[in-house]
MARKE-676436 format. One record per residue: x, y, z of N, C-alpha, C in turn; residue in three letters. Coordinates in steps of 0.2 Angstrom, whole numbers, plus 5000, padded with zeros to 4 digits. Atoms other than C-alpha are relative to their C-alpha. Last residue first. Layout:
XYZXYZXYZALA ...
This chain:
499349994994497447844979499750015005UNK 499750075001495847804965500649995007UNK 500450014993495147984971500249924998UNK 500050065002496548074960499449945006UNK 499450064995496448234969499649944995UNK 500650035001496248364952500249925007UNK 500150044999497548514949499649955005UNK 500550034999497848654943499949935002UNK 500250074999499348754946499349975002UNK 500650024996500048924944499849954995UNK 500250045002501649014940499449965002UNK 500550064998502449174942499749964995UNK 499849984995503849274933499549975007UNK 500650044993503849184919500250045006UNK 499950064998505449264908499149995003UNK 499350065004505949394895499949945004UNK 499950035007504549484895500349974999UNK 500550055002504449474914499650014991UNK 499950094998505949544915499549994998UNK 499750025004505449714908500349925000UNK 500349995007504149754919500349964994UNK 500550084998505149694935499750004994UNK 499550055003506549834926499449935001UNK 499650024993505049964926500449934999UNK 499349965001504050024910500449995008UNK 499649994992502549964919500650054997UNK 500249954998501549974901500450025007UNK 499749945006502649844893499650075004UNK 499150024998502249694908500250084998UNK 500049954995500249774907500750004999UNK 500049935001500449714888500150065007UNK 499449945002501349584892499650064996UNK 500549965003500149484902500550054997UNK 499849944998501749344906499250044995UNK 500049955006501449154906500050075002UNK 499549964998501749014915500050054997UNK 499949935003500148914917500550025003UNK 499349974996500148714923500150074996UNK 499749945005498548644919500750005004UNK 500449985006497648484924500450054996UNK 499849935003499048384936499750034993UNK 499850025009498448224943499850084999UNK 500249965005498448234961500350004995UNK 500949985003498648114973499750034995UNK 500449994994500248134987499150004995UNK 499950054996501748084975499350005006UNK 500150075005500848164959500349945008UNK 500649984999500948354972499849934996UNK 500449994992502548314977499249995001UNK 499950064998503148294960499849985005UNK 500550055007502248444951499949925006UNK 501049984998502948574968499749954995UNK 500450014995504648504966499450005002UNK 500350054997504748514949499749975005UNK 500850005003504348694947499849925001UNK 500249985004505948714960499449964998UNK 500250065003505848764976500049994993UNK 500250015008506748914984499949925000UNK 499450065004506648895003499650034994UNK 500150045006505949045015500449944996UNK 499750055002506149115032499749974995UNK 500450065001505749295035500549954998UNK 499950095003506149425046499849984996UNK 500250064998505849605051500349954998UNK 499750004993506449795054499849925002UNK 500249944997506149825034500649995008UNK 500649965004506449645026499850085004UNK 500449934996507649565033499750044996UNK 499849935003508249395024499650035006UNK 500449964997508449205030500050074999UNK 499849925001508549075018499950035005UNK 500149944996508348895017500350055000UNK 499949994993509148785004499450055003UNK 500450014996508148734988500350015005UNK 499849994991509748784975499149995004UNK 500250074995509248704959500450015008UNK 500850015001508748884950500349935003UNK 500050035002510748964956499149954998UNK 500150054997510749104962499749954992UNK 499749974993511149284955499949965003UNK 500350044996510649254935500450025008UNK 499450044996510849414928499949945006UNK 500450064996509549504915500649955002UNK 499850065001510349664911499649965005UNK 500450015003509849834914499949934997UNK 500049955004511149884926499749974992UNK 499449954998510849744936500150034994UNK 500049975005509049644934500650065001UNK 500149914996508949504945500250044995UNK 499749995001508749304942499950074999UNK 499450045003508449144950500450094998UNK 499349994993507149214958500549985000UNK 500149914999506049234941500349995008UNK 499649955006506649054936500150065002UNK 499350035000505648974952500650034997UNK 499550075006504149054947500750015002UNK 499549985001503349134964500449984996UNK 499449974997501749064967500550034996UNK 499449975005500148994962500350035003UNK 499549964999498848884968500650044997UNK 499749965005497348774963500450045004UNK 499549954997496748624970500150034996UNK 499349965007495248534962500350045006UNK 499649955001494048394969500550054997UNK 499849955008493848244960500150085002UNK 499850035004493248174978499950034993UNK 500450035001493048284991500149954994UNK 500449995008494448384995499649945000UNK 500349965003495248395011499450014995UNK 500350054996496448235012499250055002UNK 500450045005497148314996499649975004UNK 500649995007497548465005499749944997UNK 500549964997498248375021499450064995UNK 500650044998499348275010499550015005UNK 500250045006500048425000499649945001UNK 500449945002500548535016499549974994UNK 500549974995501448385022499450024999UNK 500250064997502548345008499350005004UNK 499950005005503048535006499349944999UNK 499950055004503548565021499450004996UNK 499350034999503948715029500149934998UNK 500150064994502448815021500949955000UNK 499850004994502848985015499949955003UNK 499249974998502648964996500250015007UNK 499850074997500948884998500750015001UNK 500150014994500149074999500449925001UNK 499249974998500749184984499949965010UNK 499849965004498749144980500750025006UNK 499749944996497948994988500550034994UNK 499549965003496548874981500650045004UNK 499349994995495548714988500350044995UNK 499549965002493948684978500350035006UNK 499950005009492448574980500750025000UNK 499949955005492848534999500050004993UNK 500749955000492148405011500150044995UNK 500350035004493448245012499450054997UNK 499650055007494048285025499649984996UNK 500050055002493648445038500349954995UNK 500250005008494848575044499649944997UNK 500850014998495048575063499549984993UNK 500349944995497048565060499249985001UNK 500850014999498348455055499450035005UNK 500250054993500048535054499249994999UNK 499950054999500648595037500149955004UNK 500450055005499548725034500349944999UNK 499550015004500148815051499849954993UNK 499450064999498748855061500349994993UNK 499349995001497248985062500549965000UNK 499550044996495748945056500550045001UNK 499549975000494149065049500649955005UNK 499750024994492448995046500850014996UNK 499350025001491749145033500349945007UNK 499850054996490149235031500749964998UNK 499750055005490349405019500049945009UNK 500550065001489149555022500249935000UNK 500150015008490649655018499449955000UNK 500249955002490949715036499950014991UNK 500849984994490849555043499850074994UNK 500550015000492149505029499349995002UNK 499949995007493649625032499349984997UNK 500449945002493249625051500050024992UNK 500750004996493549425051499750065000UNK 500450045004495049435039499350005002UNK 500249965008495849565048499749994996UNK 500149974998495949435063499550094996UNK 500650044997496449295054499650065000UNK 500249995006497849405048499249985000UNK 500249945002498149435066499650024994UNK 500549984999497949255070500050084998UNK 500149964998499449225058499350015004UNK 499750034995499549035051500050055006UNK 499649945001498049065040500550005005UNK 499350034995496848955033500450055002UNK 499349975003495149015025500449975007UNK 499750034993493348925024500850054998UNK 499249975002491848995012500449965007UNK 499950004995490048905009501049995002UNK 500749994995488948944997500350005006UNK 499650064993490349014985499350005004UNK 500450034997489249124972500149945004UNK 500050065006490549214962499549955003UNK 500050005006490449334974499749984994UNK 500550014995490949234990499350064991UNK 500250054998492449194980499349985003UNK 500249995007492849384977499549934998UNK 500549955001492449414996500149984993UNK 500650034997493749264999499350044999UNK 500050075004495049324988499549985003UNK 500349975004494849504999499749934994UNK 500650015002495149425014499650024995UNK 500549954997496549505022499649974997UNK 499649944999497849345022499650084999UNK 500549955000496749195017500350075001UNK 499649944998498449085018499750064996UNK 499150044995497648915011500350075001UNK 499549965000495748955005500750005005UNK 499749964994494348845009500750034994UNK 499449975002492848834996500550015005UNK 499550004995491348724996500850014998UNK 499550044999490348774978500250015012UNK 500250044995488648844978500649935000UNK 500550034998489348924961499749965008UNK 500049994992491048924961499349995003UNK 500749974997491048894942499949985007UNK 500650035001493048854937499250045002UNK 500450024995494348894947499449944997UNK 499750064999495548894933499749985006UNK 500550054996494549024924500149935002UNK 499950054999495949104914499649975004UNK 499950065007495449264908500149945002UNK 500849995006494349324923500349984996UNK 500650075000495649224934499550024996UNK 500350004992497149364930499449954998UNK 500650015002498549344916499449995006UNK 500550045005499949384925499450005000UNK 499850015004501049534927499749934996UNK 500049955006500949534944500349984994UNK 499149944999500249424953500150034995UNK 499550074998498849294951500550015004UNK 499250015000497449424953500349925002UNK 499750045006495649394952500650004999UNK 500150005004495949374968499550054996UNK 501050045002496849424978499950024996UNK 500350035008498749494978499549975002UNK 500450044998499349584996499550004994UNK 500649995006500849714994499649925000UNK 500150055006502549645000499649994995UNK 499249995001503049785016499949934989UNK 499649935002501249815017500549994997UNK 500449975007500549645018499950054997UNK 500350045006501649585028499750014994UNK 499849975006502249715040499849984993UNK 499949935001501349655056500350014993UNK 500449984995500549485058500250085002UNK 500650005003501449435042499350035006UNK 499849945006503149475048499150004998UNK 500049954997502849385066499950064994UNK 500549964994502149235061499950075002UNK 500449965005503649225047499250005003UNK 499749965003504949215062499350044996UNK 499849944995503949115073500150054997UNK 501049974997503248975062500150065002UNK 500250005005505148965054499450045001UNK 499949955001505748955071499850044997UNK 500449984993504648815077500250084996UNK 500750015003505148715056499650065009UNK 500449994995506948775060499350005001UNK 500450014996507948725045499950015005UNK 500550065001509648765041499549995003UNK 500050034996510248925034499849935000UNK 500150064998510849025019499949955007UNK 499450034998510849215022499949904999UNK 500450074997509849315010500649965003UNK 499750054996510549485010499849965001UNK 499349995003510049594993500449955005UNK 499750014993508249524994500849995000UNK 499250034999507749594977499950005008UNK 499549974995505749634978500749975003UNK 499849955007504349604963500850025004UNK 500549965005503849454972500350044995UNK 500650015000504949394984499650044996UNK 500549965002506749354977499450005003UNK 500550015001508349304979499650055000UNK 500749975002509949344979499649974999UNK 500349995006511349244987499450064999UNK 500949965002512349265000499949994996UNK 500750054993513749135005499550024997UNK 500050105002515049164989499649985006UNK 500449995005514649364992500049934999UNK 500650014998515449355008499550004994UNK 500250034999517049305001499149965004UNK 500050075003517149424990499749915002UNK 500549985004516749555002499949934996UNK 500350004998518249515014499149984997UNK 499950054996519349505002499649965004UNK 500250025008518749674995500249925003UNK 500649995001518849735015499849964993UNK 500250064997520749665016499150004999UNK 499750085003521349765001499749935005UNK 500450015007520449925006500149935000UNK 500850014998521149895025499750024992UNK 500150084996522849885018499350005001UNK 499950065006522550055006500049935003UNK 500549995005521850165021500149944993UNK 500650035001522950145032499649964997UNK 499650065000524250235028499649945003UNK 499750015006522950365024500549944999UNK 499549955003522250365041500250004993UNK 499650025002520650285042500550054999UNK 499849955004519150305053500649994998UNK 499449944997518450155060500150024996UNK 500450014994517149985058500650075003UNK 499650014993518249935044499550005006UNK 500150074999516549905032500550005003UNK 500650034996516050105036500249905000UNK 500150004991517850135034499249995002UNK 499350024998518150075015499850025008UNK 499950094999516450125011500349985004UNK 500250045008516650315013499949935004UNK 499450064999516350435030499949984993UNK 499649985001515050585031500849955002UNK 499850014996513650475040500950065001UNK 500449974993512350535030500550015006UNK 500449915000513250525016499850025005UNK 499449965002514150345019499850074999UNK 499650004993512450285027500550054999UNK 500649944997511550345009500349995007UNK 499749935002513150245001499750055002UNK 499349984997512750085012500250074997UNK 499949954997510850065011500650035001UNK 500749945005510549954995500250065003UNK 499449975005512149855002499550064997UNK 500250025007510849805017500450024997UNK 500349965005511649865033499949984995UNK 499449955004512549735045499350024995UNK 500249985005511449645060500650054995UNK 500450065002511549605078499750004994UNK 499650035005512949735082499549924999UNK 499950054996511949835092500249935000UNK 499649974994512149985082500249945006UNK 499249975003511549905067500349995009UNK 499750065003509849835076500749995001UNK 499850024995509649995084500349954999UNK 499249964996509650065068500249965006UNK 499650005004508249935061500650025002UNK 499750074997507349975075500649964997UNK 499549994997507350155069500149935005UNK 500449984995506250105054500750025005UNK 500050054999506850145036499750005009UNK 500550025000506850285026499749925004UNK 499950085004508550305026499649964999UNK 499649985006508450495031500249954994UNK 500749965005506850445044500350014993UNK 500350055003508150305052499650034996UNK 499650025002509550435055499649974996UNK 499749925003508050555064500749964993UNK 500750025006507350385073500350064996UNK 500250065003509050345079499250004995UNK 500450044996509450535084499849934997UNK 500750035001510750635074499549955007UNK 500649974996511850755081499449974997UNK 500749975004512950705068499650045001UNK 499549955004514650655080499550054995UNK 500149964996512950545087500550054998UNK 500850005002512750435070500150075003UNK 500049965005514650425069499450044999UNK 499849954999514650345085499950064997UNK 500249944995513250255081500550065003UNK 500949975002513550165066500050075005UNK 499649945001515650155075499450034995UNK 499849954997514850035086500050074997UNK 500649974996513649945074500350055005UNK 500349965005515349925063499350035003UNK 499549944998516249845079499650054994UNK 500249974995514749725081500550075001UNK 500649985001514749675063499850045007UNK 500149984994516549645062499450025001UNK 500049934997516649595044499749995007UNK 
């Protein structure tokens, strides 16, 4: 599809309306950067958004995906080429998943470890933890069993704690708490930094606070920490490898890492008219790029072994590995995400001990 000819005839249609960009973007609940986006032909409309377009715009499908109005003679050719069209772009896109939130355009790309930083710098330094809701602890995620029942921390007590993608700082307040003596948090975003640092001033809460990518070496001591955790936070690092021998080089001896993410399964598979459907493939790892509101992000699915394997090739002996669903909250949601996570793991979290023999 013509995405710059389709941005045109956005705006035409918009203005024929008498509408205004933020006026169009208030009806679609969306931002009006977004709009311009369209209109500027560096972007095509979610499929979530196209039939609320089609209404708003008083056009059908068929000519919002021509990028023109159709005459009836017309109109059947240009069907048959659109479907064709669609088809094909269906065989690039996958579904995936953040959390609880289908991402109906993910576009496969390849790596940009600068861009990556940049991209998902910018979404977490403004919409982030709005646009995706922001889990600390005692929370794992939704729908599972949270750290008061499963105590994979352990007693914190006059523990040394840092935290990998501290993100507003409530996880560190619960940590501080539980009688942490001496708290540390990571975080690639200075803004989230930023939030963090009035978060726990204003909680009584002391804290040394970094900013840098957790897969570059930073100011962080070695060898110093009881316990290294992060919650929906290793999931964004660009390497894997990396990120795993910089924790373990961290941890004091027999240390503990603990983290949890997004089970690989549960992005595998989306919930269409009330069916469980798988929509990507569970051994695809490519990178991804999706838009989230008026923003970015760049992600890789992983699977469960990647994150086991990774973390046995860089030192750590694997204590727990929990995949389990709290199904009474799951059943009380009444919501398709509710309903999945009956039928699958929808996060997973990991315990593990650095091997001090390595």
């Amino acid at each position: 599809m013509d995405q710059v000819k389709i941005g045109r005839f956005i705006a035409e249609m918009r203005k024929q309306q008498n509408l205004t960009q933020r006026e169009f973007a208030d009806a679609l609940g969306i931002s009006d950067k977004t709009i311009s986006k369209w209109e500027c032909g560096n972007g095509l409309p979610d499929l979530s958004f196209m039939q609320s377009i089609c209404k708003i715009l008083k056009i059908d499908l068929n000519e919002l995906f021509s990028g023109e109005k159709l005459t009836d003679a017309e109109y059947k050719k240009k069907a048959e080429e659109n479907m064709l069209t669609l088809v094909k772009e269906a065989e690039k896109i996958k579904k995936n998943i953040v959390g609880g939130r289908i991402l109906g355009c993910a576009d496969n790309i390849e790596l940009n470890i600068s861009e990556a930083h940049k991209t998902n710098t910018e979404f977490w330094s403004t919409i982030g933890s709005e646009f995706l809701g922001a889990t600390a602890l005692p929370s794992w995620g939704g729908f599972f069993p949270s750290e008061d029942k499963l105590h994979l921390l352990g007693n914190l007590s006059d523990k040394r704690i840092l935290e990998i993608g501290c993100g507003n700082g409530h996880s560190l307040k619960y940590a501080a708490e539980q009688g942490a003596s001496d708290l540390w948090g990571l975080d690639i975003s200075a803004a989230q930094i930023e939030r963090t640092k009035k978060y726990l001033e204003a909680q009584g809460v002391s804290a040394t606070l970094i900013c840098s990518p957790m897969e570059e070496a930073c100011e962080l001591p070695t060898d110093y920490f009881d316990l290294i955790y992060s919650v929906y936070g290793i999931g964004w690092t660009t390497n894997l490898d990396k990120t795993f021998k910089h924790i373990h080089s961290y941890l004091k001896k027999d240390g503990i890492f603990v983290f949890g993410w997004s089970h690989p399964i549960h992005k595998c598979v989306s919930v269409e008219n009330g069916k469980l459907v798988f929509s990507n493939s569970y051994f695809n790892e490519t990178w991804y790029r999706a838009h989230m509101s008026d923003k970015e992000i760049m992600l890789s699915n992983r699977m469960l072994s990647t994150y086991i394997n990774t973390l046995a090739d860089n030192g750590f002996v694997i204590e727990k590995l929990i995949e389990e669903t709290d199904r009474e909250k799951a059943a009380a949601a009444n919501n398709d995400f509710g309903r999945k996570a009956l039928m699958l793991p929808t996060v997973f979290v990991i315990r593990a001990r650095k091997n001090s023999n390595i």
